[in-house]
Structure formats: C-alpha cells, structure tokens
Rosetta silent file (secondary structure, phi, psi, omega in degrees, C-alpha in Angstrom):
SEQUENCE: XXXXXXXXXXXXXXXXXXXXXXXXXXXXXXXXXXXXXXXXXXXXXXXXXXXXXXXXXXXXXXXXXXXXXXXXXXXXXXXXXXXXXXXXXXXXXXXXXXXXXXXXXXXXXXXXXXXXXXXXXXXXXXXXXXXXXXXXXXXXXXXXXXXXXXXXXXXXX
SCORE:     score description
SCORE:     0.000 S_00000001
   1 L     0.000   24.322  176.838   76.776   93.577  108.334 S_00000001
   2 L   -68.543  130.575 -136.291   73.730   93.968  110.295 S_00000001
   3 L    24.421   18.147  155.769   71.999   97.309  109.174 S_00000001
   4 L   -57.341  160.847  157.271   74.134   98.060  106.498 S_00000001
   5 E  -127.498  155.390  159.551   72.525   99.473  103.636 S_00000001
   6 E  -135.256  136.317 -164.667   73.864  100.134  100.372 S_00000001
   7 E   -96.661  141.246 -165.529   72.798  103.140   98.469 S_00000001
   8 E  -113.841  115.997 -148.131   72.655  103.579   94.782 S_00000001
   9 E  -110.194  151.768  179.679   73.468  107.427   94.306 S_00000001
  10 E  -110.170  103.769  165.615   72.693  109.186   90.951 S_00000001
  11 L   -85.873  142.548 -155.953   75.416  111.777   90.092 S_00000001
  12 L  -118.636  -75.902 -179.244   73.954  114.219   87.502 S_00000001
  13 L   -90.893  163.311  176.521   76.937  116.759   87.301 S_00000001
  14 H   -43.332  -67.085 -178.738   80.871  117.018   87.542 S_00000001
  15 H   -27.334  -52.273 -139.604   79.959  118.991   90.842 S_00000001
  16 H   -87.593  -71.344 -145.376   77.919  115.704   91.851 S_00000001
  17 H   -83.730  -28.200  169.058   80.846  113.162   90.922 S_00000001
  18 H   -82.776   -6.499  164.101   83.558  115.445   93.119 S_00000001
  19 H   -81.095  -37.946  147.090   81.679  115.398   96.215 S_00000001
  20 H   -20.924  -88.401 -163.589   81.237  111.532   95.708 S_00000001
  21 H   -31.478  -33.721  173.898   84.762  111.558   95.359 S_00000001
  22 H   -97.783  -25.966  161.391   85.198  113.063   98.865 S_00000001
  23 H   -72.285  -17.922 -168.920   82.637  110.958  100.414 S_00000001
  24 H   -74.126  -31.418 -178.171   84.916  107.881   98.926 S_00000001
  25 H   -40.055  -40.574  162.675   87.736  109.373  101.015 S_00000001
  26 L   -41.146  130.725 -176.433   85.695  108.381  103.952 S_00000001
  27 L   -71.715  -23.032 -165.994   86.749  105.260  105.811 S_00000001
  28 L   -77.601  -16.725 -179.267   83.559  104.211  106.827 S_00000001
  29 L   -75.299  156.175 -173.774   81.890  104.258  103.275 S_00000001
  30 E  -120.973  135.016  153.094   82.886  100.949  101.194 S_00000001
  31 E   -93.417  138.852  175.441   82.236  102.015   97.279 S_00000001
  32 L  -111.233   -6.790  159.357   81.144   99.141   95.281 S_00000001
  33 L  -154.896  157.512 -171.536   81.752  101.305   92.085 S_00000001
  34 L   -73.143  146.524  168.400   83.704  103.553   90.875 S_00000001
  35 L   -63.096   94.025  161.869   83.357  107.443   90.522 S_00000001
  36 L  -117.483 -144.378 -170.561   83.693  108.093   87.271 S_00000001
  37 L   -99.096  -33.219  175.780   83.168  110.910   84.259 S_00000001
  38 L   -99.214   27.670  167.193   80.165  108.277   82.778 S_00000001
  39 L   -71.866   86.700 -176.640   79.123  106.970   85.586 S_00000001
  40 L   -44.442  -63.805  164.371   75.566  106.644   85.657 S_00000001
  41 L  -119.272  161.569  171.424   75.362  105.378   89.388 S_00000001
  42 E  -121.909  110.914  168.915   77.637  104.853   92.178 S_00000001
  43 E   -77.268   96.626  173.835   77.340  102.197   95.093 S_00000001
  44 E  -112.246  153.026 -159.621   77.615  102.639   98.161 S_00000001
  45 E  -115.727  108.971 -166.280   77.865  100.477  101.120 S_00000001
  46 E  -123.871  141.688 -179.267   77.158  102.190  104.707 S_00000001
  47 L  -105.278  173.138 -103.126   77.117  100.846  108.137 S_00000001
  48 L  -100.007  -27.432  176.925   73.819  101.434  110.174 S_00000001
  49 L   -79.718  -11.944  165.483   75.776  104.501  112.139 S_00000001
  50 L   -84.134  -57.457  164.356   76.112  106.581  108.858 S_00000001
  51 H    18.549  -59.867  149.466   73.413  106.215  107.177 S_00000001
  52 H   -32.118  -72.958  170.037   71.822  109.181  108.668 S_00000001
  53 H   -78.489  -40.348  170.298   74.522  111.414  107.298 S_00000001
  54 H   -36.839  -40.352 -172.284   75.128  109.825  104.118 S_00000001
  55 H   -75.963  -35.139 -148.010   70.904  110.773  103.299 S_00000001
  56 H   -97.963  -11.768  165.375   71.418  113.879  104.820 S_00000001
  57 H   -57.472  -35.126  171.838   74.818  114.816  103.003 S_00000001
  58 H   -74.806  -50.234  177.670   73.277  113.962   99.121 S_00000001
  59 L   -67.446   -1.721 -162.742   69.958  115.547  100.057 S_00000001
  60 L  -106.227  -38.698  171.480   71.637  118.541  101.105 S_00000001
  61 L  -121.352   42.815  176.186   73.526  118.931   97.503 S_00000001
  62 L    30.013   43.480 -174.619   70.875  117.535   95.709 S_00000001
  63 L  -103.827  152.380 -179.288   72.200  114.333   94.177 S_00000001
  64 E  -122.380  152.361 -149.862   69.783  111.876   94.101 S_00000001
  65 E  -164.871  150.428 -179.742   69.541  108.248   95.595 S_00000001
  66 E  -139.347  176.285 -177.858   67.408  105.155   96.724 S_00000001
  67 E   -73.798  149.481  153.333   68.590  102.073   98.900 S_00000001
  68 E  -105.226  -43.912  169.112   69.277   99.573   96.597 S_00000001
  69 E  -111.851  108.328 -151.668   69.937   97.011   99.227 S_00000001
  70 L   -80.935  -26.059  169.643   67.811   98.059  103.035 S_00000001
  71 L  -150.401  122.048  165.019   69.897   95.393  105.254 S_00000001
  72 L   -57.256  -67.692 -175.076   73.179   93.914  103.592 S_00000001
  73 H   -35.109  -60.763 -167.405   73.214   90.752  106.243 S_00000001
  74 H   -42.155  -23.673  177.019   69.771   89.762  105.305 S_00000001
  75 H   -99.631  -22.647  174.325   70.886   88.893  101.475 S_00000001
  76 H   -53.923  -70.524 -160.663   74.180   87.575  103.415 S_00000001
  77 L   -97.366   38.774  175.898   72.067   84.933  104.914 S_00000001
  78 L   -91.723  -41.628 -156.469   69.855   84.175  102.101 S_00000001
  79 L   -82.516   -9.054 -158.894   73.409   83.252  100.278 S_00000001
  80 L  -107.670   -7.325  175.138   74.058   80.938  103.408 S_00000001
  81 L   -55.142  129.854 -174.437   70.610   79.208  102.616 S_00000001
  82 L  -107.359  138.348 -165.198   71.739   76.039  101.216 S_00000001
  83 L   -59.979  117.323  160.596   69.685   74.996   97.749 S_00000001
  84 L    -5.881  -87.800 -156.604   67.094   72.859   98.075 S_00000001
  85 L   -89.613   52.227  138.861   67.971   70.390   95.580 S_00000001
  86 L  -105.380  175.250 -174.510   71.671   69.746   96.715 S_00000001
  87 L  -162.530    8.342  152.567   72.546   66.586   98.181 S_00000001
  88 L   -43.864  113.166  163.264   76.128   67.371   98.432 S_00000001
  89 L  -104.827  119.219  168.987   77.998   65.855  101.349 S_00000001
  90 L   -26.851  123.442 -170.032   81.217   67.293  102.667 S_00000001
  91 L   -72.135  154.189  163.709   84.324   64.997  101.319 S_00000001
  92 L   -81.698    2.347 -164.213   86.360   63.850  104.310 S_00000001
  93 L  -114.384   23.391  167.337   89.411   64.718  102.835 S_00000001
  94 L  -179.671  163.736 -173.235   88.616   68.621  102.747 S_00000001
  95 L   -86.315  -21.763 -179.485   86.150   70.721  103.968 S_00000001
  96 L   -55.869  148.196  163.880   84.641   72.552  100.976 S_00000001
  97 L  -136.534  174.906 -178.031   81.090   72.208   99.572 S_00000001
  98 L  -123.038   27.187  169.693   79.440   74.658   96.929 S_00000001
  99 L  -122.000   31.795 -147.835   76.300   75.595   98.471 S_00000001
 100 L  -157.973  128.687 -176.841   77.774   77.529  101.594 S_00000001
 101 L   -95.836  149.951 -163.921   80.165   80.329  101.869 S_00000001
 102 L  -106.923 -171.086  166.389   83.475   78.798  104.076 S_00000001
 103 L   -86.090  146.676 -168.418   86.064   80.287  106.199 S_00000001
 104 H   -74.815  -15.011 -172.371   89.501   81.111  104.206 S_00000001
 105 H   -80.560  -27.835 -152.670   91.427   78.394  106.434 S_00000001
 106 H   -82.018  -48.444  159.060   88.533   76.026  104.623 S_00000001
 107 H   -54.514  -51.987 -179.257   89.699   77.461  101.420 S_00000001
 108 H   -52.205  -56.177 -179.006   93.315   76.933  101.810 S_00000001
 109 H   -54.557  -45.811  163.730   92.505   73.093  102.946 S_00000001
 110 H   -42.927  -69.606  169.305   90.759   72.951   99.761 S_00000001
 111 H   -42.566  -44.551 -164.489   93.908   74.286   97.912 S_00000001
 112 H   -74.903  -57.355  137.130   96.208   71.966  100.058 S_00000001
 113 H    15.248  -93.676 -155.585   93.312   69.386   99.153 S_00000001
 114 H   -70.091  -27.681 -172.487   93.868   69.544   95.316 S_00000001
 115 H   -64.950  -60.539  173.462   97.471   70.361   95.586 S_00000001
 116 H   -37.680  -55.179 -173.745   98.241   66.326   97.234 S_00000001
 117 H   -48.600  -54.340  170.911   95.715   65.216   95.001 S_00000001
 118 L  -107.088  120.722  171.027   97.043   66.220   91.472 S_00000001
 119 L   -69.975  -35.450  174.824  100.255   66.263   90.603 S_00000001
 120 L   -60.258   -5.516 -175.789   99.920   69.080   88.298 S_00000001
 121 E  -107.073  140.177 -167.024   98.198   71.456   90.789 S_00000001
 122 L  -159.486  134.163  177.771  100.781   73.292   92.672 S_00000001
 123 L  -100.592  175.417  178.468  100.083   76.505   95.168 S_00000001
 124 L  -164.412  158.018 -169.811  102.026   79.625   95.700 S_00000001
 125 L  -116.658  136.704 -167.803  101.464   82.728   97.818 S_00000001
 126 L  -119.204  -24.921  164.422  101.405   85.788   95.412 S_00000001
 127 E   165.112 -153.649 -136.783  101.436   88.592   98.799 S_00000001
 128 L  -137.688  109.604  167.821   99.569   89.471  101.336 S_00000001
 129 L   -18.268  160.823  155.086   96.134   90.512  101.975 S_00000001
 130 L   -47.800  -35.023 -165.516   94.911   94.505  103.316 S_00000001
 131 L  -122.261   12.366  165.577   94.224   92.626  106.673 S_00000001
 132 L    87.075   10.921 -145.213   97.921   90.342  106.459 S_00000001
 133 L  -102.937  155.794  139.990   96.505   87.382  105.597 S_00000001
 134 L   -59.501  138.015 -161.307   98.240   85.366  102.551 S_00000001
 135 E  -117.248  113.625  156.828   97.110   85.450   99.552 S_00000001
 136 L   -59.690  153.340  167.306   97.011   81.903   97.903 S_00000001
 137 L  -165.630  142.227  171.157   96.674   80.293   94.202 S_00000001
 138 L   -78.958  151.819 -170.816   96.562   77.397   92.461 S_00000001
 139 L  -150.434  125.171 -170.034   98.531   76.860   89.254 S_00000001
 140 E  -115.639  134.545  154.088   97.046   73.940   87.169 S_00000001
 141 L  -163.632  135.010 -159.646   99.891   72.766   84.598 S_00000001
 142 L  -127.886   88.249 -166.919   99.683   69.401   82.872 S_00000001
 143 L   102.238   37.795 -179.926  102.561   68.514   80.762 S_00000001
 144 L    44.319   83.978  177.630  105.332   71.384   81.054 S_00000001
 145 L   -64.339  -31.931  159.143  103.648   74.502   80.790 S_00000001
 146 L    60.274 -152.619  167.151  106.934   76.564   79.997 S_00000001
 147 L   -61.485    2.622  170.134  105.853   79.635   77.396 S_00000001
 148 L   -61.462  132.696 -175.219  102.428   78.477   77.366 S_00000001
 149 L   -57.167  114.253 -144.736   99.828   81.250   77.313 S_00000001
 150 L  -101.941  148.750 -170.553   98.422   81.140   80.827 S_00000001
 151 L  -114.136  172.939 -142.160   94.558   82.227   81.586 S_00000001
 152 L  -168.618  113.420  158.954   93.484   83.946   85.428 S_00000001
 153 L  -109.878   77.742 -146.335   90.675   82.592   87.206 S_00000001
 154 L   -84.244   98.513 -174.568   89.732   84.603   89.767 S_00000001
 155 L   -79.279   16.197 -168.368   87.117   83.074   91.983 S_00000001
 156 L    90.223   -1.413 -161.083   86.111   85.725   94.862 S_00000001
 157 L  -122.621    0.000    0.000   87.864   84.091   97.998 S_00000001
C-alpha cells in the first residue's frame, strides 16, 4: 500500500452522492464507507496512480475533500510496531501472538491450534473468500449447544 492515500470526500448534494456512486463503480477506488442519502463523508482509499484524477475529478464538480490518511503503508507499519510493554513469546504449539498482524495460514494454525486443544472448539469452512481462499470459523460449544441462542464474533481475519 505504498502511496495510497485515502481521501475523506464531503458530499453536499444528491448530485454530489451520484457521482460518488460512479466513482465507487471504479475498480481501482476501495470505499471504506458507504454512499449514502445521510452520509456526511465518504472514504476513499486510492492507489498512488489515481490520486491525481480522483483530486482532479471532485475539484472539477466541486465536492469537497482532504486526505485523511497521506500514505496508507506508513500507519500499516506503525500497526506492525510491536508494543513496548509486551513480553509475549510465541507458543510452540502455534504461531499466533497479539502484538503483530500474521499471515492467514498463521491464523488457521491458530484455529487448528484451539480446535486439538478443546474439545468443545470445533472449525468449519462457511465459503470461500473474493480471492478463493476458505473462509474458516470456530464454533465454541460446551455442553450440547442444540437450540441455544448463538452470538457472532467477528474478529477481522
């Protein structure tokens, strides 16, 4: 993500939110929120060769906009900065830690990880990533869950 930026665009009118709407079509823009009828701002997330047009398409129909983030890696590898005061050491029996973002095979060994570990932890593939990948989950049930009312924990990976 080296010179991405992502731009925080202020639509003022309907006019404003359907041109959005046609910039979302674009593949290269990523929206990080949605276009809506209240939408106060809209995110967008550009790589380093758009940019250029993105500034000069909103200035051009007068919507108005600032960077809100000027190079997306650079807060990527602030997040890879690991906190001072851990003292967490990788378990041998799985690869995760919680100061570090991993690779998804590190997640899954986690999952396989907890799955051996607990009998009540059990995984399942729910489909299949945009990019083909599996999409994993854990199912914690302790004691025959049955009709029990079930809660979603979605963690980001």
């Amino acid at each position: 993500f080296k010179g991405f930026q992502v731009f925080r665009v202020s639509p003022q009118t309907e006019d404003d939110r359907n041109y959005i709407k046609v910039l979302e079509r674009r593949p290269y823009y990523d929206f990080w929120s949605e276009v809506r009828k209240d939408s106060a701002t809209v995110d967008i997330m550009t790589p380093p060769e758009y940019i250029h047009q993105l500034e000069t398409d909103l200035e051009v129909r007068g919507i108005s906009y600032e960077v809100m983030i000027p190079d997306v890696d650079a807060v990527i590898q602030l997040e890879k900065i690991a906190a001072l005061s851990s003292k967490e050491v990788p378990s041998a029996d799985h690869p995760m830690t919680w100061d570090t973002y991993h690779p998804l095979e590190d997640m899954y060994a986690f999952l396989d990880y907890l799955e051996n570990t607990y009998d009540f932890v059990t995984t399942e593939v729910i489909g299949t990533s945009g990019e083909g990948r599996e999409m994993r989950v854990a199912k914690v049930c302790k004691g025959g869950c049955g009709n029990k009312k079930a809660v979603w924990i979605d963690g980001g990976i």
